[in-house]
C-alpha positions as CSV (number, residue, x, y, z in Angstrom):
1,X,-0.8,1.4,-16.3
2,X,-4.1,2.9,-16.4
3,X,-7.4,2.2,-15.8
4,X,-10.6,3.2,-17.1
5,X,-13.4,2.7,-14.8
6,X,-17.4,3.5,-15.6
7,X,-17.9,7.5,-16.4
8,X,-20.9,6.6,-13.1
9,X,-18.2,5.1,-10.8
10,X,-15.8,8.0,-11.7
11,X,-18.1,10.3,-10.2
12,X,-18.5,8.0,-6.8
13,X,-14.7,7.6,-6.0
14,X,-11.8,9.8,-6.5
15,X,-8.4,8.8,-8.3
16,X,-7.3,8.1,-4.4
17,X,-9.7,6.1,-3.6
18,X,-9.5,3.9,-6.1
19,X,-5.9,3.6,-5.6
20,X,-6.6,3.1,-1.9
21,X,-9.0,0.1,-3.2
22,X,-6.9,-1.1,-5.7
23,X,-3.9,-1.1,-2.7
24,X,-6.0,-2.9,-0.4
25,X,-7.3,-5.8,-3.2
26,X,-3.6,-6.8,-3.7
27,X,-2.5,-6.8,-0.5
28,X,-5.7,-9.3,0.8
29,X,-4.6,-11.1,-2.0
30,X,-1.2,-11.7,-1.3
31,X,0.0,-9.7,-4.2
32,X,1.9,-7.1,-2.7
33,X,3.4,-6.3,1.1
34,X,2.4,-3.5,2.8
35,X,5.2,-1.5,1.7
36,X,4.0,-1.8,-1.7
37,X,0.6,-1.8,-1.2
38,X,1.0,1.9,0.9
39,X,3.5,3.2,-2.1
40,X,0.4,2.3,-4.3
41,X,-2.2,4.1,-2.4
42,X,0.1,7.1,-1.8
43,X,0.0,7.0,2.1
44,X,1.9,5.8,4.9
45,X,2.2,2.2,6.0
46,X,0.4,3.2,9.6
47,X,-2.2,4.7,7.5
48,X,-2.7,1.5,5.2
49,X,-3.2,-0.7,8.8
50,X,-5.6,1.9,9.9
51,X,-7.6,1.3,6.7
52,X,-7.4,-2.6,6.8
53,X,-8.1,-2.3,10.5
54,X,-11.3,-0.5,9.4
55,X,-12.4,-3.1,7.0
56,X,-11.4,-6.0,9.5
57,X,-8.8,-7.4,6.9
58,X,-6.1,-9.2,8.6
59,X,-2.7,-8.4,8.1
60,X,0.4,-11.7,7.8
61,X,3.6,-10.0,8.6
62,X,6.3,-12.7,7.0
63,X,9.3,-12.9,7.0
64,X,10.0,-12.0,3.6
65,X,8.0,-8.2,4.1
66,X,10.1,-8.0,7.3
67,X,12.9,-8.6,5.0
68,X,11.9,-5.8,2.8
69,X,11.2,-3.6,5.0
70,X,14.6,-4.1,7.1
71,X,16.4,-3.1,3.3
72,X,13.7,-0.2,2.7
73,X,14.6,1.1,6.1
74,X,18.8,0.3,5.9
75,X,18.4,2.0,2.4
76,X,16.9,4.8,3.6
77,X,19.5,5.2,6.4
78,X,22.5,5.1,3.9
79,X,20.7,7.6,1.6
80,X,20.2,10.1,4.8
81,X,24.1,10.1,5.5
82,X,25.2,10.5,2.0
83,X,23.3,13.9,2.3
């Protein structure tokens, strides 16, 4: 996907930011976890709740995220001892 944003708003924010902003829409939104949402904005989850901390947006942990992230985290495991 890609989007074009105003050559003047270019200039304001860099292609991490607007990830960063684009990460943080769809997670307040209920779009996306907070795996997905850091994956999108290229950081860590702890540095995705630092920047929703910032901007006072809550954060739901439901079951389903906790979910994911138990099979992100088992995957991760498995892949580590195939090495």
């Amino acid at each position: 996907m890609t989007i074009t944003l105003p050559p003047e708003l270019e200039k304001q924010i860099t292609p991490q930011e607007a990830a960063l902003h684009l990460a943080i829409g769809l997670f307040a939104d209920d779009k996306v976890t907070l795996g997905q949402a850091a994956s999108i904005a290229g950081i860590s989850q702890p540095a995705l709740l630092q920047e929703l901390g910032k901007r006072r947006i809550p954060v739901y942990y439901g079951v389903e995220e906790l979910e994911q992230d138990i099979a992100t985290v088992e995957k991760d495991i498995w892949q580590q001892a195939g090495r």
